[in-house]
N, C-alpha and C positions, 0 to 999 in steps of 0.2 A: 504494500500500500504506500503509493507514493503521499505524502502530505507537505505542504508548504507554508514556510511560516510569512509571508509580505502578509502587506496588507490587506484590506478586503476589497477586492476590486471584485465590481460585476454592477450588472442595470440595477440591481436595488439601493447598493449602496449609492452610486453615482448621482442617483435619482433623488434620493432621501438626501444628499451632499449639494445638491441642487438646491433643492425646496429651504434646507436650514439657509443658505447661502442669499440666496433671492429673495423667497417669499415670504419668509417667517419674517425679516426684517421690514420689507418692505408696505406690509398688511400691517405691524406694531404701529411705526411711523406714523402711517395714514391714522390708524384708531388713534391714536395719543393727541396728536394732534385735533383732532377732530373734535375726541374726550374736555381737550382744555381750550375750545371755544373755537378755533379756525373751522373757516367755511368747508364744507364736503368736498366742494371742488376743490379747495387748496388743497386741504389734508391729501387727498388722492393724488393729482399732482404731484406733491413733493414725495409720495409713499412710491409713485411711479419713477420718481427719479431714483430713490434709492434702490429699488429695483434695476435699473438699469446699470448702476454703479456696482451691483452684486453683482451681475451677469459679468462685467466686462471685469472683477476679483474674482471670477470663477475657477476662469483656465489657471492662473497663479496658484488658487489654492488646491487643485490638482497635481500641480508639480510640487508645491508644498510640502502634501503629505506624500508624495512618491507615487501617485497611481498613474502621473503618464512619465514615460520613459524623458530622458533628458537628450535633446539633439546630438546626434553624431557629428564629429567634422567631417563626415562625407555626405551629409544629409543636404541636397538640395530642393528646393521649391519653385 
């Protein structure tokens, strides 16, 4: 039985590594906001920015914790 110890790499975790990343943040933001008086449309607005802020901290926090591989010096694009 082969077994391997890395990390957990597979669609659940990724997925679940996604959602804390993005959405959980970005859905707090908007409620909090909204909670302490700013209009629905701001709070969402700004809850959508921070969302997009997680997405584009996403790919970093994949390499991060080691689940994508790190570029070779022969690696072209």
């Amino acid at each position: 039985m082969n077994q391997t110890t890395g990390p957990p790499v597979g669609i659940g975790s990724i997925t679940a590594l996604a959602f804390v990343v993005v959405l959980v943040p970005a859905i707090a933001v908007a409620a909090l906001l909204h909670i302490f008086g700013a209009a629905l449309s701001v709070a969402c607005m700004l809850g959508l920015l921070v969302a997009f802020i997680g997405m584009a901290l996403y790919p970093r926090m994949l390499k991060w914790l080691g689940w994508l591989p790190e570029p070779q010096e022969g690696d072209h694009e």
